[in-house]
C-alpha positions in Angstrom: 0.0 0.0 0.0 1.9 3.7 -0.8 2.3 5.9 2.5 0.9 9.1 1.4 2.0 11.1 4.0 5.8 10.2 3.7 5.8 10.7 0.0 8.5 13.6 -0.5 8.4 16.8 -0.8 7.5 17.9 -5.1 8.0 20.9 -6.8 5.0 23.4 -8.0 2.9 22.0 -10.3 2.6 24.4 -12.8 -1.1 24.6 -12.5 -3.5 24.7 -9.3 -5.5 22.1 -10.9 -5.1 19.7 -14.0 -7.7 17.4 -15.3 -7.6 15.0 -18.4 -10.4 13.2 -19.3 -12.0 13.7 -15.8 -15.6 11.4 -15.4 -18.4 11.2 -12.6 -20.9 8.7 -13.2 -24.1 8.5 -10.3 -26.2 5.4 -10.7 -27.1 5.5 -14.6 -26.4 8.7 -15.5 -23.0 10.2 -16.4 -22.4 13.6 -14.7 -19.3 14.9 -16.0 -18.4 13.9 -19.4 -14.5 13.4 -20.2 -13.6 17.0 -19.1 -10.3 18.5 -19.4 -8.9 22.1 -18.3 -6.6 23.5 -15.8 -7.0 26.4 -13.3 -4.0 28.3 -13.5 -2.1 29.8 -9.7 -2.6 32.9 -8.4 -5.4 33.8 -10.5 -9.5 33.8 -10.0 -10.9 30.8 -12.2 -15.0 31.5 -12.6 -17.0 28.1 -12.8 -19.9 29.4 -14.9 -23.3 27.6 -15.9 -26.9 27.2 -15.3 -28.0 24.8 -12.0 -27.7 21.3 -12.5 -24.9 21.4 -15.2 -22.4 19.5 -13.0 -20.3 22.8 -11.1 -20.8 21.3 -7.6 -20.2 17.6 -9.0 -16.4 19.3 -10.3 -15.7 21.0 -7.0 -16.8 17.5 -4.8 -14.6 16.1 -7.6 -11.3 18.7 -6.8 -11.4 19.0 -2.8 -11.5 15.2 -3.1 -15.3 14.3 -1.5 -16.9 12.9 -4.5 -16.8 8.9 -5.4 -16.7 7.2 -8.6 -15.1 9.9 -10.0 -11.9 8.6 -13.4 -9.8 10.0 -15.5 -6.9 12.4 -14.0 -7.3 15.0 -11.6 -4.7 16.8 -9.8 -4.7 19.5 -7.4 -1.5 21.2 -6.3 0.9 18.5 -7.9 -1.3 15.5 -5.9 -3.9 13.2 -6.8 -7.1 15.0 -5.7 -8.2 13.9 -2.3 -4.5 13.0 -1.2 -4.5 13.7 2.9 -1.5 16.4 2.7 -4.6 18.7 0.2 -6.1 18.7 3.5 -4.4 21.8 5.0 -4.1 23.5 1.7 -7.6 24.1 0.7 -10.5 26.1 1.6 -13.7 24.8 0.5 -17.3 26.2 0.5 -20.1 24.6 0.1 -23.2 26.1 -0.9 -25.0 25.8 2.0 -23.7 27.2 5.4 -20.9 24.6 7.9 -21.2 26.2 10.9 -22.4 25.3 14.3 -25.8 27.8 15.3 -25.0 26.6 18.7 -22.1 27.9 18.9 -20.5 32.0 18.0 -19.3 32.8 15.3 -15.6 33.6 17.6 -16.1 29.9 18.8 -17.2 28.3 15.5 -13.7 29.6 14.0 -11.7 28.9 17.2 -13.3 24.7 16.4 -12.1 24.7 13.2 -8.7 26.4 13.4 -8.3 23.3 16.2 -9.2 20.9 13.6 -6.7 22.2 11.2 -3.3 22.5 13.4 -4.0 19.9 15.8 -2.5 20.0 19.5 -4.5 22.5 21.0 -4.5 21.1 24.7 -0.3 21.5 24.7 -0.6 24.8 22.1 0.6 27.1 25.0 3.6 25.2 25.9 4.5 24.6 21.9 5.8 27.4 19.8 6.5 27.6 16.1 8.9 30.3 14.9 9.1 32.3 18.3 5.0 32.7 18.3 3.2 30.4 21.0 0.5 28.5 18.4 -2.7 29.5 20.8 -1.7 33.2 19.6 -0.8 32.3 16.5 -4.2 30.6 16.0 -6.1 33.8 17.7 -4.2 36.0 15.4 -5.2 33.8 12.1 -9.2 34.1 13.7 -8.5 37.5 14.0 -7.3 38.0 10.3 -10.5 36.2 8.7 -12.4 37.5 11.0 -11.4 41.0 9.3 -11.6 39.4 5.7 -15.0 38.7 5.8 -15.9 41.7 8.0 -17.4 39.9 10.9 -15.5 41.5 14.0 -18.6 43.3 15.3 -20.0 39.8 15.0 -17.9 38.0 16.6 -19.7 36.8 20.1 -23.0 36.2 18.2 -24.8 32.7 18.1 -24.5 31.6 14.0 -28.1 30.5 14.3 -28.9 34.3 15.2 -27.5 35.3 11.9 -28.7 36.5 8.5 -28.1 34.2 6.0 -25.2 36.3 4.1 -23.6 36.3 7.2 -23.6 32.9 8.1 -22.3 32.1 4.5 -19.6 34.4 5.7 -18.6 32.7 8.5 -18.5 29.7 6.1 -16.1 31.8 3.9 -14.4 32.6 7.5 -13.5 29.2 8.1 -12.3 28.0 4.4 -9.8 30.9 4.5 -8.6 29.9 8.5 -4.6 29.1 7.7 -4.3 30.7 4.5 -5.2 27.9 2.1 -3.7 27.5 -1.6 -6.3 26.8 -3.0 -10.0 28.3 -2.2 -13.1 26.0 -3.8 -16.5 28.2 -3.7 -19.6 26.8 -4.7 -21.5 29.9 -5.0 -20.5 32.1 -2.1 -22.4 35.3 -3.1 -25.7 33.5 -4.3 -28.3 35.5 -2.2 -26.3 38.3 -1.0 -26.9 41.9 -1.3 -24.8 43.8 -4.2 -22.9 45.9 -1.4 -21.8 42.3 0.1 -21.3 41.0 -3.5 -19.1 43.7 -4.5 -17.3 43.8 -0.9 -16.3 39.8 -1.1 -14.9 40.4 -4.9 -12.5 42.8 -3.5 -11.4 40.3 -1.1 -11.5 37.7 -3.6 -9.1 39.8 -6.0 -7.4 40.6 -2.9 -6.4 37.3 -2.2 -5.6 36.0 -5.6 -3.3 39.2 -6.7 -1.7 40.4 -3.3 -1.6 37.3 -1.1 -1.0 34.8 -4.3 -3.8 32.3 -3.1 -6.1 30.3 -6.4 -9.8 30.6 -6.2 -12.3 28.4 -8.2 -16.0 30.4 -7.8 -18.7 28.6 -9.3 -21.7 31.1 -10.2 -24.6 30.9 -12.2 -24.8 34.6 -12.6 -22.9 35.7 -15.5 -22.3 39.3 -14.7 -20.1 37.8 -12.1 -17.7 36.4 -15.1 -16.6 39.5 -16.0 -14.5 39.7 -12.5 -12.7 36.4 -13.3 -9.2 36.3 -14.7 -10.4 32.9 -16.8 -13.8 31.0 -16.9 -15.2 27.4 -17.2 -18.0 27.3 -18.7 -20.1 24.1 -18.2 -23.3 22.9 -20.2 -25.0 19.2 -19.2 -21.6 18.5 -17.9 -19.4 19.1 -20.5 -16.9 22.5 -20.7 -17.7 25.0 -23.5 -15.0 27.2 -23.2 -11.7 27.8 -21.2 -10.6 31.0 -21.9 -10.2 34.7 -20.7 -13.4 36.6 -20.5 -12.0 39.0 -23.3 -10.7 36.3 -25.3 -14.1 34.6 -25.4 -15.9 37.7 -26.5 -13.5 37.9 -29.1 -14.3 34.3 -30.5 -17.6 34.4 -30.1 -17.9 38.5 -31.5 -19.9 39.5 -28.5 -20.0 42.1 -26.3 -20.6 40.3 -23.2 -19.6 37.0 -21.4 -23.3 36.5 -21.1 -24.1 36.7 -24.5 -20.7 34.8 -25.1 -22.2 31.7 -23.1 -25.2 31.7 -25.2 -23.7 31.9 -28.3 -21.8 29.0 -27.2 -24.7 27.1 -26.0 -26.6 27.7 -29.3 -23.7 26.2 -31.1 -23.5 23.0 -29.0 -27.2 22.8 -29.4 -26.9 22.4 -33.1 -23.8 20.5 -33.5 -25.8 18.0 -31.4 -28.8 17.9 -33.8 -26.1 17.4 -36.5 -25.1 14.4 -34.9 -28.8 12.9 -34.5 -29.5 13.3 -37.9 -26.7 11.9 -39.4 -26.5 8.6 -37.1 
């Protein structure tokens, strides 16, 4: 049996995530069809499609949680799911992880736990000079700030609105500064102020603090803040591109109209193929 964990030490791979001929099948029905693409580093990759085109099926697929998934997938230079992916990405799901029972303070204090273990001997442990209980109070602080939830801090998560309990959720996948951030549709049902405020933070961390980020979103508007897009139909990928280089290809004037160009042209090459078998 291979030993993960003691595998050595690799280089960067020269992509966040690789896939080749990538496949989910559930039951009878084939989710994701053969896909390949890559999600460059440092950069903002936009999942974009309509609901139920496969976008949650590829992130489950990426952070390593969904089964009967073949082909090749790697993420960060490892097979995806590999235990050492663990600490080096942030995932959100669509709906909300967080404990109602507990604060938002203690919901992040749980987690942080969870991700550097030790906590009963963290004040007698140190790691570069700092004790890790402080180091771990000043990484709550920090996302705390990110996702502008200080004020918040000592409320019950159950008492929240529902932007700010995806928050939290966002809160918690950037606790230890991940590589790689996977999020299903963080600003579905959130206010354009909030919207626009967790963009700058996404751009934020992607250009100044060098993280990756894969956003799935089904509103297109949002493709235009991407550096590159995916963009999924019935669980294939239309295009992997630049939003700019897209419009060119397609001679539109928006990555909306882009899309549905694209999606017309699948659409027909289809009928093509049913009237010629």
């Amino acid at each position: 049996m291979m030993n993960y964990v003691s595998d050595p030490p690799r280089p960067p791979a020269p992509h966040a995530v690789h896939a080749q001929d990538l496949t989910v099948v559930r039951g009878p029905r084939t989710v994701l069809h053969h896909l390949g693409f890559t999600v460059p580093r440092g950069q903002i990759t936009g999942l974009l499609g309509p609901s139920g085109c496969g976008k949650s099926t590829l992130m489950r697929s990426i952070v390593g949680t969904q089964a009967k998934v073949t082909g090749t997938l790697e993420v960060l230079g490892r097979p995806a799911g590999h235990p050492t992916l663990r600490s080096r990405i942030g995932y959100v799901t669509q709906a909300p992880s967080v404990y109602d029972d507990l604060t938002v303070r203690q919901n992040l204090d749980y987690f942080a736990a969870i991700l550097d273990p030790g906590l009963p001997h963290a004040r007698m442990r140190s790691r570069g000079g700092t004790p890790i209980a402080a180091e771990r109070r000043q990484d709550v602080e920090r996302v705390l700030t990110d996702v502008d939830l200080t004020s918040h801090a000592d409320a019950l998560a159950g008492n929240l609105s529902g932007g700010q309990r995806s928050r939290v959720s966002l809160a918690v996948a950037l606790l230890g500064a991940p590589e790689l951030l996977v999020l299903d549709e963080p600003t579905v049902g959130l206010d354009p102020v909030l919207r626009r405020d967790l963009w700058n933070l996404f751009h934020d961390l992607a250009t100044t603090r060098g993280a990756t980020l894969l956003v799935s979103s089904h509103v297109m508007d949002e493709a235009e803040r991407c550096h590159r897009l995916l963009l999924m139909r019935d669980g294939r990928i239309l295009a992997d591109d630049t939003p700019d280089a897209l419009r060119t290809r397609t001679g539109t004037d928006t990555v909306e109209a882009a899309f549905l160009r694209l999606v017309d042209e699948a659409a027909a090459a289809d009928r093509t193929k049913e009237t010629t078998r």
